[in-house]
N, C-alpha and C positions, 0 to 999 in steps of 0.2 A: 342623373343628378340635376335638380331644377329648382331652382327658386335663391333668395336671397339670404345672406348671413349678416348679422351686427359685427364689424371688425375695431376693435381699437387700436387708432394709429397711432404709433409710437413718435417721438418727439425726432426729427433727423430724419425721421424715411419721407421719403415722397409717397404722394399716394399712389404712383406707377410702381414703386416697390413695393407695397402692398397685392398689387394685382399680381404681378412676376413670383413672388413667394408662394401665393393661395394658387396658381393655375399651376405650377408644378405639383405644388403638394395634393392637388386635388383632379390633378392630371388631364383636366379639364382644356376645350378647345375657344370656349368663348365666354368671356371675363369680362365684367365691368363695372363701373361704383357710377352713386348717384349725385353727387358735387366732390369736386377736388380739395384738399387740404392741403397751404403750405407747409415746405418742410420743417420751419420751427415749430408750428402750431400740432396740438396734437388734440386727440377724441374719434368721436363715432362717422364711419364711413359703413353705408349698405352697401355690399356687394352681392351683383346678379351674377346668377351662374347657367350657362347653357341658355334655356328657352328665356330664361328669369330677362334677359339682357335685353328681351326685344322691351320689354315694361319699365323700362331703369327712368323714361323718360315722364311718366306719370308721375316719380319720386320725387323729380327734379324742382316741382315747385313748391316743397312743401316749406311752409315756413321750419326757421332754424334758430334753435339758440345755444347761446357762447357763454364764457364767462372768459372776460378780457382785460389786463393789466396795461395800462397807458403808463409812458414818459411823461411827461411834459418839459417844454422848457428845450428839449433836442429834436431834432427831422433827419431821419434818415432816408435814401433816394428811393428804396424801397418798401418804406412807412415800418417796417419792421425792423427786429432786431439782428438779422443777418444783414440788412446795406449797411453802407456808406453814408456818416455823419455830414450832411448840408447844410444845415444851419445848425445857430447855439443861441438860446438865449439868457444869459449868463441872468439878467436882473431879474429872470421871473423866478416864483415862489408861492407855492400851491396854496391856497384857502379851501379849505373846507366848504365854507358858508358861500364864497361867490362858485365854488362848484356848484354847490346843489342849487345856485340859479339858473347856470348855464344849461346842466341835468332838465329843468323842468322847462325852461324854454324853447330847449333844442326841438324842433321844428320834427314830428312824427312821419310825415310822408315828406319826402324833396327830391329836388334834383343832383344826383351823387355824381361825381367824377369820379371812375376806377384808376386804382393807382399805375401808373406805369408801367412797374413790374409787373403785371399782369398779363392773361390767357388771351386776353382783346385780342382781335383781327382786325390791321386797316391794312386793306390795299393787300389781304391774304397774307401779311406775315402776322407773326405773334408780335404783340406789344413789348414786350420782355424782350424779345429778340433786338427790336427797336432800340429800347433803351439801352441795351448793352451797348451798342454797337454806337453812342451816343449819339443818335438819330434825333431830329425835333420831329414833334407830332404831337397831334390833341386826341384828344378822345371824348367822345360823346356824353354827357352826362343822362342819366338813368332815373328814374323814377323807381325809388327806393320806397319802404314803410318799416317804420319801427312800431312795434305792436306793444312790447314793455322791454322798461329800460331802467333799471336803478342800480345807484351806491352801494359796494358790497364792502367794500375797504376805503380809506387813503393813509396815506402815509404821506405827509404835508415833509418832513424832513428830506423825502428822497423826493420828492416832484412826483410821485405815483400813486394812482389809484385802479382801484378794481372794480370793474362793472358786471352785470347780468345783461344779455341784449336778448331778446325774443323778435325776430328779423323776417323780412319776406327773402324771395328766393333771388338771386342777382343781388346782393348785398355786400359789401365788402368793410370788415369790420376793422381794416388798414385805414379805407378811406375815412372813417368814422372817428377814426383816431385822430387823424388831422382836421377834422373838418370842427370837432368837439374842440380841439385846442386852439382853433383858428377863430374862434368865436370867443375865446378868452382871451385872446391878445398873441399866441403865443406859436410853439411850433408843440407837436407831436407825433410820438410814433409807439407801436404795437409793441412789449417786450412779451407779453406769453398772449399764448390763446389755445381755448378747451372748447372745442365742441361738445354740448352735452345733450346736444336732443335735435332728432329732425322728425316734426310732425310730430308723431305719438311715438317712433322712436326712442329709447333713451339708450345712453353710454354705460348705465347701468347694466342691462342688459348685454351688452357687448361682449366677446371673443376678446383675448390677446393673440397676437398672430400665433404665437408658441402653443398655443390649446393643443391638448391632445385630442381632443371630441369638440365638435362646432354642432351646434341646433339650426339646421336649414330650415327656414321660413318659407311654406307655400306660397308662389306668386299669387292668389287672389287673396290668399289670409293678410298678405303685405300691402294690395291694395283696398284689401276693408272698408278705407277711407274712402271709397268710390259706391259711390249704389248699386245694387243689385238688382236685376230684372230676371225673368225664367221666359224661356223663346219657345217655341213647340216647333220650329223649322230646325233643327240642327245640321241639317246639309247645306244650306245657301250661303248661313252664316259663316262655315267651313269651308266656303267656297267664294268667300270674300263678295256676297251678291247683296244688294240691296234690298231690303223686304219692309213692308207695312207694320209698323208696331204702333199704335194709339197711347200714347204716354207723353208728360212733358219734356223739351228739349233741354241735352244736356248728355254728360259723359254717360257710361255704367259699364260696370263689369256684366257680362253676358253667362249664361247659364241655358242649359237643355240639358232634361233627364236628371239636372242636380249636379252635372258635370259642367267645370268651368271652361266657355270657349275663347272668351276674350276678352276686349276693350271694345265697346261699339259706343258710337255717336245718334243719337236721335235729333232729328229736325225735321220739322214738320211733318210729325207723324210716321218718321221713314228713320230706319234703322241703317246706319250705316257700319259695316266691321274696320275698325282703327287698324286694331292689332291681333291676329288671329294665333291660340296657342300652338296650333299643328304647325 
């Protein structure tokens, strides 16, 4: 059993219990998803299974999109609605009309600070780890891109509104939350979030963990998105060896005989194997 499933994760599980569930049920020795979802947040997670796993990491940059419900007006320590309340700001009071200023001004590429509570590593521990433990530390800000971004709700009564974000990879749509209300004077933080699409992905398509039947996705039909080349060496390439190929530089999914071998790199006319399927 090889290649990838669409899983939708339930609101409350982590996406480790997502893997723990699906690698019993599928009695499987090597498991793995191609970006993490916090526990409150729920939507689509691809899971690689067996060979599928060595490939998880080509997944990983594919742009993402959400649909995300903001506070305003409150900050919690872990910009979502599991922390703990840090600020309050009792006078503020949602507009409409100065959102969708803020909406079209908000800067499409920038420099992102990930929120605290986060996977970050400084100095080899988890970030999150850190912050528990109420550690001080900073964290590097990232070079993010928002690709589309618009108003799907507000609700000016309750301080909330609901957005669509189409995202690059390393984004964190916590920090988006603050940084959006930080530019309106104000504080925020994340109450729901839906992953509905990664790449050409969609949630639609998706499994609930409960399924009785799951549709496994071939590792190269799942990388599609990568070009295709046809090699007449099939043994070098199999053998992780370096061979002459005449084509522009750049990823491809590698083929001989019509059979998919792997992930290879080309530069400068020379074929390199990434990721080899055997």
């Amino acid at each position: 059993m090889d290649g990838f499933i669409l899983i939708k994760k339930p609101k409350g599980w982590t996406s480790y219990d997502v893997i723990r569930v699906l690698k019993k049920l599928f009695n499987v020795k090597k498991i793995g998803h191609s970006g993490t979802l916090d526990p409150f947040a729920e939507g689509l997670l691809i899971i690689g299974i067996n060979r599928a796993t060595k490939f998880i990491e080509f997944l990983m940059n594919l742009p993402k999109e959400y649909i995300a419900k903001i506070k305003f007006g409150i900050e919690t320590d872990t910009l979502d609605i599991d922390g703990e309340v840090i600020n309050y700001d009792n006078d503020f009071k949602l507009n409409k009309k100065v959102l969708e200023m803020a909406i079209k001004d908000f800067p499409r590429d920038y420099e992102q600070i990930p929120p605290k509570f986060s996977a970050k590593k400084i100095d080899g521990e988890r970030a999150y780890e850190l912050a528990r433990e109420g550690k001080e530390f900073e964290l590097k800000p990232k070079l993010v891109s928002i690709y589309d971004l618009r108003i799907e709700d507000v609700n000016e009564f309750d301080n909330e509104a609901i957005f669509y974000l189409k995202v690059s990879s390393g984004f964190y749509v916590r920090s988006f939350a603050r940084d959006l209300a930080n530019k309106m004077g104000t504080f925020g933080y994340l109450t729901e979030l839906k992953r509905i699409a990664i790449g050409n992905f969609k949630l639609e398509k998706a499994h609930n963990i409960d399924d009785k039947e799951f549709k496994l996705i071939e590792i190269d039909e799942a990388l599609d998105f990568i070009e295709k080349i046809e090699i007449l060496d099939c043994r070098k390439f199999k053998n992780g060896q370096i061979t002459t190929y005449k084509y522009k530089d750049g990823i491809y999914r590698v083929y001989c005989d019509s059979n998919f071998l792997g992930i290879g790199k080309i530069e400068n006319n020379l074929l390199k194997p990434l990721k080899v399927l055997i």
